[in-house]
N, CA and C atoms of all chains as a GROMACS GRO file, in nm:
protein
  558
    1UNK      N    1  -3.215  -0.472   0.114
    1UNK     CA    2  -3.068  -0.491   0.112
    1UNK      C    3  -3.005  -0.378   0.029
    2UNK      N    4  -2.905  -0.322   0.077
    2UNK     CA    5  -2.819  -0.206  -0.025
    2UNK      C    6  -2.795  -0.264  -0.108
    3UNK      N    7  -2.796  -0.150  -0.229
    3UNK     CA    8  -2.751  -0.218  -0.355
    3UNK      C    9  -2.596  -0.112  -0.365
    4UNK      N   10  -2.520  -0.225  -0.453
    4UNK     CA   11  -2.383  -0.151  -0.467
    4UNK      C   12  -2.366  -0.099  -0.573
    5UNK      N   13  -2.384   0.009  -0.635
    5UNK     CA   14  -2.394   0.104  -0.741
    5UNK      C   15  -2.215   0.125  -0.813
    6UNK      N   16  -2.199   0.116  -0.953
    6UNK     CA   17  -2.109   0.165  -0.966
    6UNK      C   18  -2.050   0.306  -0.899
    7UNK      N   19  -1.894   0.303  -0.900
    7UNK     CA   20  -1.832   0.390  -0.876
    7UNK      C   21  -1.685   0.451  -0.903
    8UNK      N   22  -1.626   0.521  -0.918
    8UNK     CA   23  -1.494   0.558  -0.935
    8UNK      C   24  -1.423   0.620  -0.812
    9UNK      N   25  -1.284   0.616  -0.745
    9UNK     CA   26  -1.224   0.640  -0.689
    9UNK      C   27  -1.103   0.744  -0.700
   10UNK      N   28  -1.035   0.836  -0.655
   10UNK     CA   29  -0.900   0.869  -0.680
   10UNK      C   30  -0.892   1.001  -0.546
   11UNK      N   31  -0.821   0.989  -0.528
   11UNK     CA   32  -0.730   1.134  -0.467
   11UNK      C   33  -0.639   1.231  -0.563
   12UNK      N   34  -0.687   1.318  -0.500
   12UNK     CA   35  -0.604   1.428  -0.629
   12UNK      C   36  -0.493   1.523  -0.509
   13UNK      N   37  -0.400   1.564  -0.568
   13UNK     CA   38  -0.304   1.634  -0.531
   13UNK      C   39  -0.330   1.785  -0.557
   14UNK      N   40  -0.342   1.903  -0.496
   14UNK     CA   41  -0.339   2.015  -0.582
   14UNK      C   42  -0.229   2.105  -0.528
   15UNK      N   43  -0.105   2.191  -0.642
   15UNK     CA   44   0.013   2.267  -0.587
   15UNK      C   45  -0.022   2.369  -0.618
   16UNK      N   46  -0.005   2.456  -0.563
   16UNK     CA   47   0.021   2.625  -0.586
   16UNK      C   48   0.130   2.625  -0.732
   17UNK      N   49   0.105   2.812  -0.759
   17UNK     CA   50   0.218   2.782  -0.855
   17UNK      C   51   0.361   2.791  -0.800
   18UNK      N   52   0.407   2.794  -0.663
   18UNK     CA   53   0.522   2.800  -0.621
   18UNK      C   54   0.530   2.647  -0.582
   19UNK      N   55   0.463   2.567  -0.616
   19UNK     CA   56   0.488   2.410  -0.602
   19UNK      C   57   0.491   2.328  -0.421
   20UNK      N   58   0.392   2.440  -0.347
   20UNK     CA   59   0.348   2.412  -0.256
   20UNK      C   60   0.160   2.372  -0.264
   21UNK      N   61   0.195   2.222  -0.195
   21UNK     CA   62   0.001   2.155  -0.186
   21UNK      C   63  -0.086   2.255  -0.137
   22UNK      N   64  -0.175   2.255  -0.155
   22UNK     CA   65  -0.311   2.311  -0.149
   22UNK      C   66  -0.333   2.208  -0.001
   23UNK      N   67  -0.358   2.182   0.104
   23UNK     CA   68  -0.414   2.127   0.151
   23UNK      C   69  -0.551   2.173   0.309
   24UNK      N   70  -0.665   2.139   0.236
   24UNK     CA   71  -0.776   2.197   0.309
   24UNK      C   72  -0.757   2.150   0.464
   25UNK      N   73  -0.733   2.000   0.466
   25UNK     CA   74  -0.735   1.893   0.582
   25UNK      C   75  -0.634   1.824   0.574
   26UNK      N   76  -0.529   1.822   0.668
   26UNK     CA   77  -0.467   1.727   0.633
   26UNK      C   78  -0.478   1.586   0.703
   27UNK      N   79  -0.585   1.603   0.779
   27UNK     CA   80  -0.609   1.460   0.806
   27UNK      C   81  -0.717   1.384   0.736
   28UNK      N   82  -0.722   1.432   0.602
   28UNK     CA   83  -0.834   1.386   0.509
   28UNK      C   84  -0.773   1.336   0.428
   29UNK      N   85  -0.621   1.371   0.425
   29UNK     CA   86  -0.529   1.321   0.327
   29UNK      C   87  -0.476   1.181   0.340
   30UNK      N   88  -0.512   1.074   0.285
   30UNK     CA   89  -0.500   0.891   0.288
   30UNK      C   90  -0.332   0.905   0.302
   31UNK      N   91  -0.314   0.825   0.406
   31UNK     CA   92  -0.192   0.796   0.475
   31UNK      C   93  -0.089   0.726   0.325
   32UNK      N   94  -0.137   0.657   0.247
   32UNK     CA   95  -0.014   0.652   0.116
   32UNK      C   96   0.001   0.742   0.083
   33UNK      N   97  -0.072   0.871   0.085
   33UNK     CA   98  -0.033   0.971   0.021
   33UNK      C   99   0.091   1.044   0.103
   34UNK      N  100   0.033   1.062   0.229
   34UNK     CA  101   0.044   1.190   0.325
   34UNK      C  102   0.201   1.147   0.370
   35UNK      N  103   0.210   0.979   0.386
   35UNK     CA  104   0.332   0.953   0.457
   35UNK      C  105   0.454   0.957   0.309
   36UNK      N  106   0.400   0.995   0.188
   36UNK     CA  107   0.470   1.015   0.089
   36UNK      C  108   0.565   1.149   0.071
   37UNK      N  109   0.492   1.267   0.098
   37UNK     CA  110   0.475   1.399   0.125
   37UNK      C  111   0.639   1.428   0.141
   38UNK      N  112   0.693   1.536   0.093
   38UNK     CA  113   0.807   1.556   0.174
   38UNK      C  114   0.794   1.627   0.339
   39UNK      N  115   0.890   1.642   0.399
   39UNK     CA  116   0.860   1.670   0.533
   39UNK      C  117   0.837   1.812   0.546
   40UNK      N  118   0.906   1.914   0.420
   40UNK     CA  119   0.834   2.076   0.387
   40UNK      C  120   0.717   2.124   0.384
   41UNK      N  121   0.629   2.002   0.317
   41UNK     CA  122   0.497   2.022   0.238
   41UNK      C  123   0.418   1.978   0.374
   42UNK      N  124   0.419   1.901   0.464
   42UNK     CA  125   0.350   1.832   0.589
   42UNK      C  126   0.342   1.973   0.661
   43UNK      N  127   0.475   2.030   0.676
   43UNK     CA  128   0.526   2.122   0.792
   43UNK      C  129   0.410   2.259   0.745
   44UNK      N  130   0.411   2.314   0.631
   44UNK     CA  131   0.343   2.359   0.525
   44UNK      C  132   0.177   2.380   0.541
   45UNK      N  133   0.159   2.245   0.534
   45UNK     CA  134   0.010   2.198   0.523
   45UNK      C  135  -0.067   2.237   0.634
   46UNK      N  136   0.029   2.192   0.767
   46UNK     CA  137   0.016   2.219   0.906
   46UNK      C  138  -0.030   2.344   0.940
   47UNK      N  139   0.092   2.433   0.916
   47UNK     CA  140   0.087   2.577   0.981
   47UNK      C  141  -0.047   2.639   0.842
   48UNK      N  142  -0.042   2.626   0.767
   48UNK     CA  143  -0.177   2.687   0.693
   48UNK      C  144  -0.325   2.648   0.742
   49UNK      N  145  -0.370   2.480   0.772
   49UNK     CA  146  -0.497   2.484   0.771
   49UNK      C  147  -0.558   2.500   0.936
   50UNK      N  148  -0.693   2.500   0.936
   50UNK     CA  149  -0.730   2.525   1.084
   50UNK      C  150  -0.702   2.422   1.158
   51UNK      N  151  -0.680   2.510   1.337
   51UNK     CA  152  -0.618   2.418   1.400
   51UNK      C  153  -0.686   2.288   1.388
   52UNK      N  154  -0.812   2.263   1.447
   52UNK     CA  155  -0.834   2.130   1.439
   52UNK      C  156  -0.813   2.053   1.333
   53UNK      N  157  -0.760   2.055   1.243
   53UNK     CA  158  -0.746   1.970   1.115
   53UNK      C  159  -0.603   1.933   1.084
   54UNK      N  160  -0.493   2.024   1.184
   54UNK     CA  161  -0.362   1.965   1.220
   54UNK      C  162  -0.356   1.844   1.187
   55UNK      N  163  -0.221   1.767   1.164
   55UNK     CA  164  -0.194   1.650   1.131
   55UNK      C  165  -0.078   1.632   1.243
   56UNK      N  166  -0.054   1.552   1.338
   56UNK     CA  167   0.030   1.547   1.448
   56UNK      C  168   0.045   1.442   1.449
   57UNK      N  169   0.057   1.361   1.420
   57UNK     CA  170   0.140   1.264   1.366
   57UNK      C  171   0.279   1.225   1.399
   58UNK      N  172   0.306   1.162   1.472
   58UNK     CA  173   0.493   1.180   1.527
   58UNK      C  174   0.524   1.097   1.358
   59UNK      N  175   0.646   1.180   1.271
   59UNK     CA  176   0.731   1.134   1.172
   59UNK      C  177   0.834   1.041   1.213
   60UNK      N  178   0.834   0.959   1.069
   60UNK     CA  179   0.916   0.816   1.140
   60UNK      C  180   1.085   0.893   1.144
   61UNK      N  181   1.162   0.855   1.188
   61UNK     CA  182   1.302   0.923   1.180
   61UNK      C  183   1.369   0.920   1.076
   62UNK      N  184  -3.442  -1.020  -0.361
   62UNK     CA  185  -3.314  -1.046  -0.354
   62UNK      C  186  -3.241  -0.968  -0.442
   63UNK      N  187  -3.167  -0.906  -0.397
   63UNK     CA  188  -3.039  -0.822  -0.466
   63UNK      C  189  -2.989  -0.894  -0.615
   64UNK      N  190  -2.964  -0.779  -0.679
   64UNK     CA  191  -2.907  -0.834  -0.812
   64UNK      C  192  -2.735  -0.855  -0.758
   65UNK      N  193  -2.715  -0.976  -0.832
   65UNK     CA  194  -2.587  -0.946  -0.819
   65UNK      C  195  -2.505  -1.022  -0.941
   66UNK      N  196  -2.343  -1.017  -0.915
   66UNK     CA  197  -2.310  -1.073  -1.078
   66UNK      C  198  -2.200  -1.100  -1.046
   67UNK      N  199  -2.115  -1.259  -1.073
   67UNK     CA  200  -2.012  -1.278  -1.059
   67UNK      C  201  -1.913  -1.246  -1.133
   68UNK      N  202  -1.760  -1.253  -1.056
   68UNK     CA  203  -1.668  -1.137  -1.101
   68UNK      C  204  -1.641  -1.164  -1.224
   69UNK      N  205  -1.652  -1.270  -1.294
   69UNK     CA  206  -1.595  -1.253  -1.428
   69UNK      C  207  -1.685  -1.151  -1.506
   70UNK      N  208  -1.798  -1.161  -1.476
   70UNK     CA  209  -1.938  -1.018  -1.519
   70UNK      C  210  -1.891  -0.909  -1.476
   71UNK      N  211  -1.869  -0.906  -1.367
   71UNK     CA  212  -1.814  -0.761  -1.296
   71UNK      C  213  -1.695  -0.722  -1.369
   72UNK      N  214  -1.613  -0.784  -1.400
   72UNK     CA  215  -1.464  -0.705  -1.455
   72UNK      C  216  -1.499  -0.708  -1.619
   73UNK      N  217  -1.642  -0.767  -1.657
   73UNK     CA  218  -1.649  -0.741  -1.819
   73UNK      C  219  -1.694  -0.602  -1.820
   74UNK      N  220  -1.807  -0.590  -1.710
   74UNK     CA  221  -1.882  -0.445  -1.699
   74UNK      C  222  -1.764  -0.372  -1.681
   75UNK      N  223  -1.712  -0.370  -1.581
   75UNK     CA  224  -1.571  -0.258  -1.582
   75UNK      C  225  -1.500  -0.202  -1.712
   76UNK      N  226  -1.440  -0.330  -1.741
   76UNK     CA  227  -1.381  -0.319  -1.894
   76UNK      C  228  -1.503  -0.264  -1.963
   77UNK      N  229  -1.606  -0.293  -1.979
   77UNK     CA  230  -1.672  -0.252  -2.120
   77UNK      C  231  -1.698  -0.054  -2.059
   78UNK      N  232  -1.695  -0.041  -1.955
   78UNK     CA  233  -1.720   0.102  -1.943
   78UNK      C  234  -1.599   0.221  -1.960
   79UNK      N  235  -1.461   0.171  -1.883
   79UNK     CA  236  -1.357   0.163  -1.877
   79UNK      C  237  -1.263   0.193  -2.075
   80UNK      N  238  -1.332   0.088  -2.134
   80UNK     CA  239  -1.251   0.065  -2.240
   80UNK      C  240  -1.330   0.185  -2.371
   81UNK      N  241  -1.424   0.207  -2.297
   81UNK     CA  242  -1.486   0.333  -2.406
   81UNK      C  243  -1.413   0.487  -2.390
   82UNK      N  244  -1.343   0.512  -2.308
   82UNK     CA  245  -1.274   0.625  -2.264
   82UNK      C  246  -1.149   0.608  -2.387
   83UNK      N  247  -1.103   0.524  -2.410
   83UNK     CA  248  -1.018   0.484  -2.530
   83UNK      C  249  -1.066   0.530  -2.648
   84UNK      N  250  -1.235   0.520  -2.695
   84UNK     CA  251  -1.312   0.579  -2.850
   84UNK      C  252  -1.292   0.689  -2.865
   85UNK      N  253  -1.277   0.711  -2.980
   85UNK     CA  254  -1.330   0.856  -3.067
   85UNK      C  255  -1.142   0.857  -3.146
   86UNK      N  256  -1.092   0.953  -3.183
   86UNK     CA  257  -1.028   0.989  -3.273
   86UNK      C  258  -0.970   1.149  -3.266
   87UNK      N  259  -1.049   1.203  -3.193
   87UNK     CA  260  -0.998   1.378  -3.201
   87UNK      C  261  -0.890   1.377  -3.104
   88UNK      N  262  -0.855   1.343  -2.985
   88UNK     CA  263  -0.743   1.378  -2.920
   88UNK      C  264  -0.684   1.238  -2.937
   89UNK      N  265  -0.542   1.258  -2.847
   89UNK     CA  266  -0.481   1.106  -2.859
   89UNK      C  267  -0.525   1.049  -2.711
   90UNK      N  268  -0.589   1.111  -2.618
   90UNK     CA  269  -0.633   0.981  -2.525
   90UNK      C  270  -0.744   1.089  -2.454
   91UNK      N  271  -0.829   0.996  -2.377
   91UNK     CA  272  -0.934   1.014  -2.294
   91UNK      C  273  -0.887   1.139  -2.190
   92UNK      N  274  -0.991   1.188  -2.123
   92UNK     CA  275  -0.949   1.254  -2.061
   92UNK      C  276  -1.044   1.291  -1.878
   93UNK      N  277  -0.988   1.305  -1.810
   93UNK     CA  278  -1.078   1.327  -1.629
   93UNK      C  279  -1.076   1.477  -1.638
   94UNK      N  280  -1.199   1.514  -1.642
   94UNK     CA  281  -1.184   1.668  -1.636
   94UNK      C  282  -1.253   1.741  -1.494
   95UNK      N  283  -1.209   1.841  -1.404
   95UNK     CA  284  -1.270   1.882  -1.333
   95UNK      C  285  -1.324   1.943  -1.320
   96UNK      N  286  -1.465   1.985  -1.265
   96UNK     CA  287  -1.561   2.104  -1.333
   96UNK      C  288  -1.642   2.176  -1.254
   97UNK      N  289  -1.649   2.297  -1.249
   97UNK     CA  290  -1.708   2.371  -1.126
   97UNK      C  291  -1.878   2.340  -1.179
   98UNK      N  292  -1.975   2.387  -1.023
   98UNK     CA  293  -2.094   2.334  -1.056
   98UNK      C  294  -2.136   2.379  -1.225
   99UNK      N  295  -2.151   2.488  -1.233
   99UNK     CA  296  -2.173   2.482  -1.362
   99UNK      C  297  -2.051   2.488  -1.468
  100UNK      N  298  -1.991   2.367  -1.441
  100UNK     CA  299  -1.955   2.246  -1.622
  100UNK      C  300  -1.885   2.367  -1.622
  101UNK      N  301  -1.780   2.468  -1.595
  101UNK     CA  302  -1.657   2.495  -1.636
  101UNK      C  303  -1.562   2.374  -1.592
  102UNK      N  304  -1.461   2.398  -1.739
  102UNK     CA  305  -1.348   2.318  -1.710
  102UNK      C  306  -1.252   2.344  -1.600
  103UNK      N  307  -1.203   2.318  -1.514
  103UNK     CA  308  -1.101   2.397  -1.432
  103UNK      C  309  -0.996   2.297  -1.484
  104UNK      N  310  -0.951   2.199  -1.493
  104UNK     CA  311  -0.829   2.151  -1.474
  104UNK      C  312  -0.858   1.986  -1.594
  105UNK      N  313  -0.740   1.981  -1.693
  105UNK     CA  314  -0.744   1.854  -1.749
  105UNK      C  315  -0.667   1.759  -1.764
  106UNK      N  316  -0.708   1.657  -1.702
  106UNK     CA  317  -0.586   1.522  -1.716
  106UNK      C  318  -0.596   1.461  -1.809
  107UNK      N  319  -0.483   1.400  -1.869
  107UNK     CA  320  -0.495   1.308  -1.944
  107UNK      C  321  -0.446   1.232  -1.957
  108UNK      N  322  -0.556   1.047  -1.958
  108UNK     CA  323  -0.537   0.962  -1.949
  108UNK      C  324  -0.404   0.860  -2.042
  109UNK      N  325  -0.396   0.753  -2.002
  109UNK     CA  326  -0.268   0.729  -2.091
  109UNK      C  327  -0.367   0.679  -2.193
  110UNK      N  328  -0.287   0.542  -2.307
  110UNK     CA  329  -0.384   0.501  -2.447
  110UNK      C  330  -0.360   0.373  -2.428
  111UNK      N  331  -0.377   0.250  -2.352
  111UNK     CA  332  -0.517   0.258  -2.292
  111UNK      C  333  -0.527   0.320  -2.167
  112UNK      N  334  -0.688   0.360  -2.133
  112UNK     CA  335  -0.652   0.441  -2.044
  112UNK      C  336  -0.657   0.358  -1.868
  113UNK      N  337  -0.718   0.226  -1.906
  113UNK     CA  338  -0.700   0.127  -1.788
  113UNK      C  339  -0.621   0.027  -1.847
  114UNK      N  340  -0.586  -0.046  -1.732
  114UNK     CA  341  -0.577  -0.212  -1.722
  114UNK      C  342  -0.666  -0.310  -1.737
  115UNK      N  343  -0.661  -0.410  -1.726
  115UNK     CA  344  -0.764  -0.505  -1.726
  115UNK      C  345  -0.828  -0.524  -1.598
  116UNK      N  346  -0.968  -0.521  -1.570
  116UNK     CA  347  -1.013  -0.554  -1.435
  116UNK      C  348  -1.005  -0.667  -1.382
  117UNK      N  349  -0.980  -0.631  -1.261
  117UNK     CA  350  -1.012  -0.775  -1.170
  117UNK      C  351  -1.049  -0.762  -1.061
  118UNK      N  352  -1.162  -0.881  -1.006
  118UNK     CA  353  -1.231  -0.819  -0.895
  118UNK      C  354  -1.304  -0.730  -0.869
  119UNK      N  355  -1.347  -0.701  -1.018
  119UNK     CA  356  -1.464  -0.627  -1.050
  119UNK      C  357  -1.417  -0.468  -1.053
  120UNK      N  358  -1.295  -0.436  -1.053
  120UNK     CA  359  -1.238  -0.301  -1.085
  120UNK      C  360  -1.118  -0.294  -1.147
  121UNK      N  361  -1.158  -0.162  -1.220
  121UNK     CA  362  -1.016  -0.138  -1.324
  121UNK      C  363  -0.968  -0.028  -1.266
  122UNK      N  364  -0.802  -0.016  -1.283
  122UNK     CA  365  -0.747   0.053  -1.243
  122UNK      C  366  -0.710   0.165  -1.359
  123UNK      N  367  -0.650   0.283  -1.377
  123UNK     CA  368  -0.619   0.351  -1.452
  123UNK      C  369  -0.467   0.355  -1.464
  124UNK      N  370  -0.434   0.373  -1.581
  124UNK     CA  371  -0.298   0.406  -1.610
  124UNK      C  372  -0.273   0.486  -1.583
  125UNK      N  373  -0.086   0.564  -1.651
  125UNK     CA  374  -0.086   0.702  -1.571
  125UNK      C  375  -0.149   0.810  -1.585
  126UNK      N  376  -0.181   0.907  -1.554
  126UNK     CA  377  -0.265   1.015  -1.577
  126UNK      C  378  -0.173   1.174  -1.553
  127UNK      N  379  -0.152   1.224  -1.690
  127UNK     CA  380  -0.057   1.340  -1.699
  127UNK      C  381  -0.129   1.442  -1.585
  128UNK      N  382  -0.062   1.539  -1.510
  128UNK     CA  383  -0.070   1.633  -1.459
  128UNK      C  384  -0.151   1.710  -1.534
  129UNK      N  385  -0.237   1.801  -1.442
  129UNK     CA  386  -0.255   1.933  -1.530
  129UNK      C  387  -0.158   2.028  -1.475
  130UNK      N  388  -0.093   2.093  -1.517
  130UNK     CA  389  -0.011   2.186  -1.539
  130UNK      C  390  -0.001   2.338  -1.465
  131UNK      N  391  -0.156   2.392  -1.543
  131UNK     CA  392  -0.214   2.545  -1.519
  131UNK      C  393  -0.328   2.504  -1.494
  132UNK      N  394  -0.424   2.487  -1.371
  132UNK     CA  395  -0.532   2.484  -1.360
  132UNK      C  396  -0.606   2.599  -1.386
  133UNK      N  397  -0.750   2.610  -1.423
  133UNK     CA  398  -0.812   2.760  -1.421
  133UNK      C  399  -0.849   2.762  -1.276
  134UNK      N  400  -0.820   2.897  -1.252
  134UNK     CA  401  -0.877   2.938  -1.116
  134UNK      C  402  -1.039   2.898  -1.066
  135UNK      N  403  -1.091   2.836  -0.957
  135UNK     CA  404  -1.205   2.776  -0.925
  135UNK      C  405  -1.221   2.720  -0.838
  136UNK      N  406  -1.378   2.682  -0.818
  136UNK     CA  407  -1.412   2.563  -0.718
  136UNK      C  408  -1.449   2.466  -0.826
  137UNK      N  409  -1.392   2.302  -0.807
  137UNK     CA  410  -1.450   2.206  -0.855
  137UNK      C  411  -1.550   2.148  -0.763
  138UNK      N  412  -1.628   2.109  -0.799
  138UNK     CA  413  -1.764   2.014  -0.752
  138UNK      C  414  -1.810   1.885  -0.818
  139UNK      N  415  -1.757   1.868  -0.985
  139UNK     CA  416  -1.821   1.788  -1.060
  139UNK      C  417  -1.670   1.726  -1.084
  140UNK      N  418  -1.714   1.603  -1.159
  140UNK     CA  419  -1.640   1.540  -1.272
  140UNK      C  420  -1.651   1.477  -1.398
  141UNK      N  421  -1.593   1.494  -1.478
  141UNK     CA  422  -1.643   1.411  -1.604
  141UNK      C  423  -1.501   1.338  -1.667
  142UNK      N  424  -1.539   1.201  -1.689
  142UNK     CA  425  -1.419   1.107  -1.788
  142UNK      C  426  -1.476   1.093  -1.900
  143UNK      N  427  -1.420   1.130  -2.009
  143UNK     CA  428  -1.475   1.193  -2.137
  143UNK      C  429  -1.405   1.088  -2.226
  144UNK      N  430  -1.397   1.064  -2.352
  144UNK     CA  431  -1.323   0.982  -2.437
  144UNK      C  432  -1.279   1.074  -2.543
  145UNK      N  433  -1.167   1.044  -2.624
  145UNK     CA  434  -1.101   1.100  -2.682
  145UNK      C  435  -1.189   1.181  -2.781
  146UNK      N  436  -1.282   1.187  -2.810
  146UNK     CA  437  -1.401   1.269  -2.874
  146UNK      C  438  -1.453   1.347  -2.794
  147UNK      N  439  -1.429   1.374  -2.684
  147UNK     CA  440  -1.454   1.458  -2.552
  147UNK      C  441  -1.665   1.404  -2.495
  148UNK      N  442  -1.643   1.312  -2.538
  148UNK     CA  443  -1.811   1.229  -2.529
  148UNK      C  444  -1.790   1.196  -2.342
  149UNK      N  445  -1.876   1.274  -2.313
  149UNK     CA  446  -1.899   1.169  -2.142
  149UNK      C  447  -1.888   0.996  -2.166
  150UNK      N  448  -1.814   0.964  -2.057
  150UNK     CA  449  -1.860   0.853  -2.041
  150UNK      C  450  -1.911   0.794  -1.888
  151UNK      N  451  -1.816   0.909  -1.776
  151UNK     CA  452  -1.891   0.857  -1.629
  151UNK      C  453  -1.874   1.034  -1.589
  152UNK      N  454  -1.939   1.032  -1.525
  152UNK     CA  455  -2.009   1.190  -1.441
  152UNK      C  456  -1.946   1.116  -1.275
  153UNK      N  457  -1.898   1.209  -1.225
  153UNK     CA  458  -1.851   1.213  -1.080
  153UNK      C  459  -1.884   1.306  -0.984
  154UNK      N  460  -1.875   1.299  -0.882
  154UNK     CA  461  -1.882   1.434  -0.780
  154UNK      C  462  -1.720   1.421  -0.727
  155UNK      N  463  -1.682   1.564  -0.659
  155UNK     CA  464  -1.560   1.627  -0.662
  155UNK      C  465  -1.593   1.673  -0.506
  156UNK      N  466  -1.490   1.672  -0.413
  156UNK     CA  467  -1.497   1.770  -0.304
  156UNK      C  468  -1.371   1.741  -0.231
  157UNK      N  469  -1.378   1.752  -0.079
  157UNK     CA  470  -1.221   1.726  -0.048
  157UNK      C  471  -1.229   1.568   0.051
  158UNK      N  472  -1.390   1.556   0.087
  158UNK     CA  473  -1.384   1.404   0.159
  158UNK      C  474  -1.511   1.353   0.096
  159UNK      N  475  -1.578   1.233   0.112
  159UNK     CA  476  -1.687   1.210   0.128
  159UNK      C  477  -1.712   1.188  -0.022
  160UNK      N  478  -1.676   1.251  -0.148
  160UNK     CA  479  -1.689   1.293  -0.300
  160UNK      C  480  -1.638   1.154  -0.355
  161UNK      N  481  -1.657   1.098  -0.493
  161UNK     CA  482  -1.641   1.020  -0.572
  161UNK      C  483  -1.486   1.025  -0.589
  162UNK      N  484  -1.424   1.154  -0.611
  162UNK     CA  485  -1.282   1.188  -0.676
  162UNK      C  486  -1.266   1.300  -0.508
  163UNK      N  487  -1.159   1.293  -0.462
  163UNK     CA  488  -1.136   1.321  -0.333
  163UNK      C  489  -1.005   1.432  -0.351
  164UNK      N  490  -1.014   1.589  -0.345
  164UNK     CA  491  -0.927   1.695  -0.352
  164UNK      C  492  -0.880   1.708  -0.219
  165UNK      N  493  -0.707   1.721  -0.274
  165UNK     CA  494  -0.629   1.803  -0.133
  165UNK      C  495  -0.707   1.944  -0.072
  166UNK      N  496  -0.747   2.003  -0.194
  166UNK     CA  497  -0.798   2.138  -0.188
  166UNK      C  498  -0.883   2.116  -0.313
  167UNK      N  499  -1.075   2.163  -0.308
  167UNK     CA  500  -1.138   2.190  -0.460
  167UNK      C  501  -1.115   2.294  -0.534
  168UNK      N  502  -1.050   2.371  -0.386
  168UNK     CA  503  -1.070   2.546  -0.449
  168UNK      C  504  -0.949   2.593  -0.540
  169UNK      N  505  -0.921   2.617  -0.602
  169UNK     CA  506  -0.771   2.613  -0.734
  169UNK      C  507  -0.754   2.740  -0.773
  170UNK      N  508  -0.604   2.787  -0.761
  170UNK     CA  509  -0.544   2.882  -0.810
  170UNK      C  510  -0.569   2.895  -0.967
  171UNK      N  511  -0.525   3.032  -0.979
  171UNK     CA  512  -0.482   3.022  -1.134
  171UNK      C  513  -0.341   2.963  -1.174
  172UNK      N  514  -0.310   2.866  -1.269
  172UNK     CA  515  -0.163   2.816  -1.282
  172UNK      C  516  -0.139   2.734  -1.170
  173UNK      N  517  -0.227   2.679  -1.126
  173UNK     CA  518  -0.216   2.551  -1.024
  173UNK      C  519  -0.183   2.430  -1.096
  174UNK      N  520  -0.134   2.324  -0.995
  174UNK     CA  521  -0.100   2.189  -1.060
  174UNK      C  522  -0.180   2.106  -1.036
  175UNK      N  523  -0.226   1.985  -1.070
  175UNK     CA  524  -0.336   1.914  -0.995
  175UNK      C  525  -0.293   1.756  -1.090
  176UNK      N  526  -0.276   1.680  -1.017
  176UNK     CA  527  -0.224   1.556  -0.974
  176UNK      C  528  -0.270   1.442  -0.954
  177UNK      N  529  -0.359   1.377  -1.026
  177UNK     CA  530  -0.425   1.207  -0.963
  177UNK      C  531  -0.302   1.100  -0.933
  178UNK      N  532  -0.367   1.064  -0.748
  178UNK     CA  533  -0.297   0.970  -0.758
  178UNK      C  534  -0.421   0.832  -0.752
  179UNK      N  535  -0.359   0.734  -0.842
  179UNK     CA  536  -0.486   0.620  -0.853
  179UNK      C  537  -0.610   0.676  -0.905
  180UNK      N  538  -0.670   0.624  -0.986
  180UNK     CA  539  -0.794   0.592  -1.021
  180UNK      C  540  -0.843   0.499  -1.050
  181UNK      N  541  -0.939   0.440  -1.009
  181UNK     CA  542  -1.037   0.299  -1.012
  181UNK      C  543  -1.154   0.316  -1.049
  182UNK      N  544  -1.246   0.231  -1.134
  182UNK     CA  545  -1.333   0.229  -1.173
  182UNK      C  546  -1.389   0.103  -1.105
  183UNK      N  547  -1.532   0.097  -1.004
  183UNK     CA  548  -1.550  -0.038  -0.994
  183UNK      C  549  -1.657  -0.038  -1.014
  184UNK      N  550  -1.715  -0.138  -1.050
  184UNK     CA  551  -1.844  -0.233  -1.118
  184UNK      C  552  -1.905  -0.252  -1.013
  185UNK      N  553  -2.048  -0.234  -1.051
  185UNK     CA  554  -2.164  -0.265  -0.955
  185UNK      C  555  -2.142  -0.418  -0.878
  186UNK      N  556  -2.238  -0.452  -0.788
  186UNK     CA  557  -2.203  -0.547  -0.740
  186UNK      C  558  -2.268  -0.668  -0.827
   0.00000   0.00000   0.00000
């Protein structure tokens, strides 16, 4: 049977120094976070990482 | 048969691991530090005083956790939650999925910002 080992959790945020995210994936990014995001930093995130890792996502209005 | 331990055990273990990040005396609170494979610091948060809540359900949550500011330029891979004496108290792994502590990006500017949102500590089963 698995045993359940301690563990710790968190997501981290990382900004440039012009106060734009770092983001590798943005579909790695947990939806409390991502749907937090302003709509700059998404748009941002998008056009920087590789295509497949796009976040396309239709935004709520 | 599996060890196991009911939650009022589970949220003591939490707390008792949890509540040591609070010891020592040299800074005013604990601290999550991020650390490239070889144990450079890149980036330091710091925890509030206390630095959790009380567990329940066999996990503690963390209070707020200040920004770092200026990150050093790097790759993180590791982690360490240290207590105000800068003493380990839990060792982590770092990456952008799959990792203990989960980065937008590991790889960090110089004068980068870096941001926890949530941290949890949970107790074995």
């Amino acid at each position: 049977m698995q045993k359940t080992k301690a563990k710790i959790s968190a997501y981290v945020m990382v900004y440039d120094k012009d106060g734009m995210p770092r983001i590798d994936n943005p579909l790695s990014v947990p939806d409390t976070v991502w749907d937090k995001l302003p709509k700059e930093h998404k748009d941002w995130a998008n056009a920087q990482c590789k295509p497949e890792f796009k976040r396309l996502k239709q935004e709520m209005s | 048969m599996t060890v196991t331990h009911p939650t009022v055990v589970r949220n003591s273990i939490a707390d008792g691991v949890v509540d040591q990040i609070d010891g020592g005396t040299t800074n005013a609170t604990g601290q999550l530090i991020l650390r490239t494979a070889g144990d450079v610091a890149l980036a330091t948060l710091n925890f509030s005083n206390p630095a959790f809540g009380d567990a329940a359900a066999g996990v503690a949550t963390a209070a707020s956790i200040t920004d770092e500011s200026s990150a050093t330029a790097g790759t993180s891979t590791k982690c360490t939650l240290e207590d105000r004496d800068n003493t380990t108290i839990v060792n982590g792994s770092v990456g952008t999925s799959g990792e203990d502590i989960n980065l937008s990006s590991n790889v960090f500017g110089a004068g980068d910002t870096v941001s926890v949102t949530a941290l949890t500590y949970t107790a074995p089963a």
